[in-house]
ROKE-572420 format. One record per atom (N, C-alpha, C, O): residue in three letters; x, y, z. Coordinates in steps of 0.001 Angstrom, whole numbers, plus 500000, padded with zeros to 6 digits. Layout:
N
ALAXYZ ...
END
This chain:
125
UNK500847498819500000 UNK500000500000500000 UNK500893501245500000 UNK501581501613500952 UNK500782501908498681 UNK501579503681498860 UNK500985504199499970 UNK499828504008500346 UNK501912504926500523 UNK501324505772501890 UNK502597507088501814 UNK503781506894502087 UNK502016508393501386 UNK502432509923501657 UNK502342510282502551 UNK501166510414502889 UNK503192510624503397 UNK503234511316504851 UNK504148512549504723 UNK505345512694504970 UNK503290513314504302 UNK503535515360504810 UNK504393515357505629 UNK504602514278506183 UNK505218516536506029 UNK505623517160507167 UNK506673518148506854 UNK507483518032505934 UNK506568519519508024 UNK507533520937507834 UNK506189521613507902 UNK506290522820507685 UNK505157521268508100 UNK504052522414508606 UNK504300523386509948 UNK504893523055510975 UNK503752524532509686 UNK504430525404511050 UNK503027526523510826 UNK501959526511510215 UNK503859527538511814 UNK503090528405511844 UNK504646529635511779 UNK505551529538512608 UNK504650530300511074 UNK505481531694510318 UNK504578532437510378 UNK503358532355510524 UNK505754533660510166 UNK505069534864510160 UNK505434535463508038 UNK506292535013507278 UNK504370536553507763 UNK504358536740506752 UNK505969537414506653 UNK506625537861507594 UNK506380537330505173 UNK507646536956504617 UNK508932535991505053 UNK510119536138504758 UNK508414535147505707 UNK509298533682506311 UNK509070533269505514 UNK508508533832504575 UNK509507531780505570 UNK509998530456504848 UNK509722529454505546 UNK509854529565506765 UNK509159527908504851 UNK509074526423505649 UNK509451526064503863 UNK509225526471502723 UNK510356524747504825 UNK510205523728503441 UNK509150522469503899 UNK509438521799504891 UNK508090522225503233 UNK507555520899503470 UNK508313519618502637 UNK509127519851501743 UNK507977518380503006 UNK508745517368503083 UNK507353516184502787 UNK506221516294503259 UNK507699515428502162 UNK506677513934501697 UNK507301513318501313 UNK507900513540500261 UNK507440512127502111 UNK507605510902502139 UNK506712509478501419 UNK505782509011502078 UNK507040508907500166 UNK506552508193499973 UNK507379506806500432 UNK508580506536500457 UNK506005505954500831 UNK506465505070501792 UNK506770503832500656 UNK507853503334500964 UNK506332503313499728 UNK506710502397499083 UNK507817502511498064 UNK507444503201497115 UNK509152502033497930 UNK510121502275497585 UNK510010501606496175 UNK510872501957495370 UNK509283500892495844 UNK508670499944494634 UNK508116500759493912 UNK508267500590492702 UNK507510501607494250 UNK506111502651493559 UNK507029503614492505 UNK507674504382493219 UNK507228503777491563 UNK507422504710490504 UNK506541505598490161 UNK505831505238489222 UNK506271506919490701 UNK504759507506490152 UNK505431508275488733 UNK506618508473488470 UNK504415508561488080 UNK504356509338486846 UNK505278510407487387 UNK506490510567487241 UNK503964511394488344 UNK504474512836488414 UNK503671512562490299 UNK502932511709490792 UNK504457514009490889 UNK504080514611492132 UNK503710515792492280 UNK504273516768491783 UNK502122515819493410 UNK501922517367493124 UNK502050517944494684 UNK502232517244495680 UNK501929519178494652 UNK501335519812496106 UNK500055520717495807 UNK499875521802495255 UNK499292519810496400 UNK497817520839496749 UNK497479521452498235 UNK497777520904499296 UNK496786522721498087 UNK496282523314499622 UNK494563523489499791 UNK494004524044498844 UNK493819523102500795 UNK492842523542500689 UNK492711524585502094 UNK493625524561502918 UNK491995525128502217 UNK490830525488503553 UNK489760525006503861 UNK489183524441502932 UNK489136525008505054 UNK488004524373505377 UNK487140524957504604 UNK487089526163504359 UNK486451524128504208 UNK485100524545503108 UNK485149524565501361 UNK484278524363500514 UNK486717524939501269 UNK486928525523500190 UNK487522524123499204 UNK487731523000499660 UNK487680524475498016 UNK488437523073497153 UNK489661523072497184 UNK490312524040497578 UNK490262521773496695 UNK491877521635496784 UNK491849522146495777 UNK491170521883494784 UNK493234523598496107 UNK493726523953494861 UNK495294523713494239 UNK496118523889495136 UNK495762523447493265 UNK496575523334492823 UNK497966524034493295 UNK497836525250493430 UNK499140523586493548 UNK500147524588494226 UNK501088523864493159 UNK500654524272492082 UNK501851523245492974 UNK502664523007492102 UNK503054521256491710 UNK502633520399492487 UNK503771520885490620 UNK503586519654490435 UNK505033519378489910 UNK505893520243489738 UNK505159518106489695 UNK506983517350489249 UNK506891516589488485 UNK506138515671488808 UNK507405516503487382 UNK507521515027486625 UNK508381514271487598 UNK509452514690488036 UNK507649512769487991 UNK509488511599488564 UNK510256511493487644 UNK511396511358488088 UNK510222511484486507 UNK510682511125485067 UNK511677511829484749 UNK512781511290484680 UNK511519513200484480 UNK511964514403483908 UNK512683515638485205 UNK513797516152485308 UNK511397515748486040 UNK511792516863486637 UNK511367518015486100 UNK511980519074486239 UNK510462517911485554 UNK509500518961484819 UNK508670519712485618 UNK507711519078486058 UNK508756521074486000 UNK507823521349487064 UNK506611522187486430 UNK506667522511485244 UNK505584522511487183 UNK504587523593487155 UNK503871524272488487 UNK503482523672489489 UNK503812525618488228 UNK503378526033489345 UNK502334526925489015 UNK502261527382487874 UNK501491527230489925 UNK500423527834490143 UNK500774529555490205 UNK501615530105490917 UNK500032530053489422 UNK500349531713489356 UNK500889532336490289 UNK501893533046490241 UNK499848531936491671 UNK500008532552492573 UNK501310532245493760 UNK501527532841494815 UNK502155530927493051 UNK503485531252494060 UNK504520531003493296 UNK505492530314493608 UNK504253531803491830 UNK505415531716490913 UNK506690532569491541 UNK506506533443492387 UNK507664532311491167 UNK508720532679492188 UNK509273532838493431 UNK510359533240493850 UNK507566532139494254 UNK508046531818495761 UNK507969530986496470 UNK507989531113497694 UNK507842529744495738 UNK507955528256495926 UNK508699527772494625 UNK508728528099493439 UNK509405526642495600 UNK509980525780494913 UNK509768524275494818 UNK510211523837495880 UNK509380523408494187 UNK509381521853494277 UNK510512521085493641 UNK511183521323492637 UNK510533520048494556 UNK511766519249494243 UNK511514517900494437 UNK510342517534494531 UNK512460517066494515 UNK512426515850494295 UNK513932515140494968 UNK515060515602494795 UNK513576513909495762 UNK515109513398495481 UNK514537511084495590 UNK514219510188496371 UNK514831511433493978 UNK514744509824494031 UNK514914508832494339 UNK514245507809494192 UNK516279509116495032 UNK516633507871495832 UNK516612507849497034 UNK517165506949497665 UNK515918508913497644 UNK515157508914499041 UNK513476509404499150 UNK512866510073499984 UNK513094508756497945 UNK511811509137497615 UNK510604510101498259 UNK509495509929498763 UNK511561511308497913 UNK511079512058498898 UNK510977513523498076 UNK511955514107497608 UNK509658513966498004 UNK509006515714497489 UNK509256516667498782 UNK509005516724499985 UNK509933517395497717 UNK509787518907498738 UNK509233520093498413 UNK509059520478497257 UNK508931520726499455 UNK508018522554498375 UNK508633523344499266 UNK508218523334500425 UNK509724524167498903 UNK510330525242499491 UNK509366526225499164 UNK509041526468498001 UNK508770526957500435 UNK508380528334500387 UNK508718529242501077 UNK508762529289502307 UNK509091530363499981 UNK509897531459500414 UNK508780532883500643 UNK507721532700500042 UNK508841534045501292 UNK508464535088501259 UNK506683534484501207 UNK505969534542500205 UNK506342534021502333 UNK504669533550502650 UNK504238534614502964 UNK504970535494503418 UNK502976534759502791 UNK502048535271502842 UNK500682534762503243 UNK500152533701502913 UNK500095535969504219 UNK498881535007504686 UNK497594534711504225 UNK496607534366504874 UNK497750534919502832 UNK496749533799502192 UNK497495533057500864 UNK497268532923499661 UNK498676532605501986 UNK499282531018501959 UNK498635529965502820 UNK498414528824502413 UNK498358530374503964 UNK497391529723504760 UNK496527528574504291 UNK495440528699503727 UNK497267527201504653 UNK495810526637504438 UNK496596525247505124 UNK497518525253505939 UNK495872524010504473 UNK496271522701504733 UNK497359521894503520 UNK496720521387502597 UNK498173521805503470 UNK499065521232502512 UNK499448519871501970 UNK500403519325502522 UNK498822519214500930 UNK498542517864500792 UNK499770517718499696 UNK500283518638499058 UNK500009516713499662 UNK501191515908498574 UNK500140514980498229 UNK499344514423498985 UNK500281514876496659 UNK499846513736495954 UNK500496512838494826 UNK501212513429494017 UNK500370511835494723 UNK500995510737493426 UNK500264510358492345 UNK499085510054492528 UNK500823510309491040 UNK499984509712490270 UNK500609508595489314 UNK501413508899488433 UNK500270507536489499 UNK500984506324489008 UNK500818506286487914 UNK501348505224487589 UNK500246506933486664 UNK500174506817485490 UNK499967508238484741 UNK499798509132485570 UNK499935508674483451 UNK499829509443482601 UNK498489509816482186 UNK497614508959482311 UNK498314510472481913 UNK496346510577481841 UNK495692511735482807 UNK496177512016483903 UNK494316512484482157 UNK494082513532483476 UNK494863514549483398 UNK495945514688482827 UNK494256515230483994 UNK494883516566484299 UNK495405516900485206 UNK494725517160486199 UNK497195517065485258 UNK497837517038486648 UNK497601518131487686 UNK498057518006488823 UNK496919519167487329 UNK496878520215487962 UNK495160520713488746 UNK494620521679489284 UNK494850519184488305 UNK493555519115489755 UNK493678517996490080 UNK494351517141489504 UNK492922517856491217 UNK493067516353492403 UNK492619515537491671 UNK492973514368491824 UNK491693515889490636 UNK491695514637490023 UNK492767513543488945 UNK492559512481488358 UNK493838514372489067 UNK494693513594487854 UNK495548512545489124 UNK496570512038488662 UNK495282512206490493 UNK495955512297491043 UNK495538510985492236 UNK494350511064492547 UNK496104510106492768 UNK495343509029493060 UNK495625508662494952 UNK494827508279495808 UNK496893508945495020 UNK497460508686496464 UNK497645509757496706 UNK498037510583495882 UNK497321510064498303 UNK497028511753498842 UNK497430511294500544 UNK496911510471501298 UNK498542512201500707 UNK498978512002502305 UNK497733512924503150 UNK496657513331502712 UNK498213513041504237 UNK496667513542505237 UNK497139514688505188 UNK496201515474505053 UNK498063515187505225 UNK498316517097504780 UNK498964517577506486 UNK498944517312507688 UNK499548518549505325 UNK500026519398507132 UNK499572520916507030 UNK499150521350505958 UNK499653521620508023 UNK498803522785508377 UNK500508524137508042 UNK501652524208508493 UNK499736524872507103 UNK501140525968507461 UNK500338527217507580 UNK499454527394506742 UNK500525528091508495 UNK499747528956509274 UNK500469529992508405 UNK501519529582507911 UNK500115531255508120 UNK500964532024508125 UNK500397533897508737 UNK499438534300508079 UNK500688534480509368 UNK500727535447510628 UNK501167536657509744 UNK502239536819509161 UNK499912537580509801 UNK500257538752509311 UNK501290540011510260 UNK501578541090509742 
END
């Protein structure tokens, strides 16, 4: 069973930095691509940025072009999202997701199949 486990959630103040961290637990699992989504209570998961495993191909979401970063390191199968200069409607819940195949649209939850439980990054005006 793949299992994503989040973590580097905090609570910052606006123009700080957290790097989050996901761990995929099955070392067997090759996904396509990796994303990071955020929601709020009530609201939908929205898109924050995504990775080819393959390539290293990234995409990011308008709104943290130049102040996030995603990464990758394969042989410790492990996603990261450096965010730099937050802001507090960065605020939300921060999910990592996998997608074991090609197909769909990577840049909603739906292209996207294994989803860790998310971590919380606060951010303090």
């Amino acid at each position: 069973q793949v299992q994503l486990v989040e973590s580097g959630g905090g609570l910052v103040q606006a123009g700080g930095s957290l790097r989050l961290s996901c761990v995929v637990s099955e070392r067997a699992f090759s996904p396509v691509g990796l994303g990071w989504f955020r929601q709020l209570p009530g609201k939908e998961r929205d898109f924050v940025a995504a990775i080819s495993w393959i390539n290293g191909n990234t995409k990011y979401a308008d709104s943290v072009k130049g102040r996030f970063t995603i990464s990758k390191d394969n042989a410790e199968n492990t996603l990261y999202l450096q965010m730099t200069n937050l802001k507090p409607d960065d605020t939300a819940v921060y999910y990592c997701a996998a997608r074991p195949s090609v197909g769909g649209d990577y840049t909603t939850p739906g292209g996207y199949v294994y989803w860790g439980l998310g971590t919380q990054v606060t951010v303090s005006s």
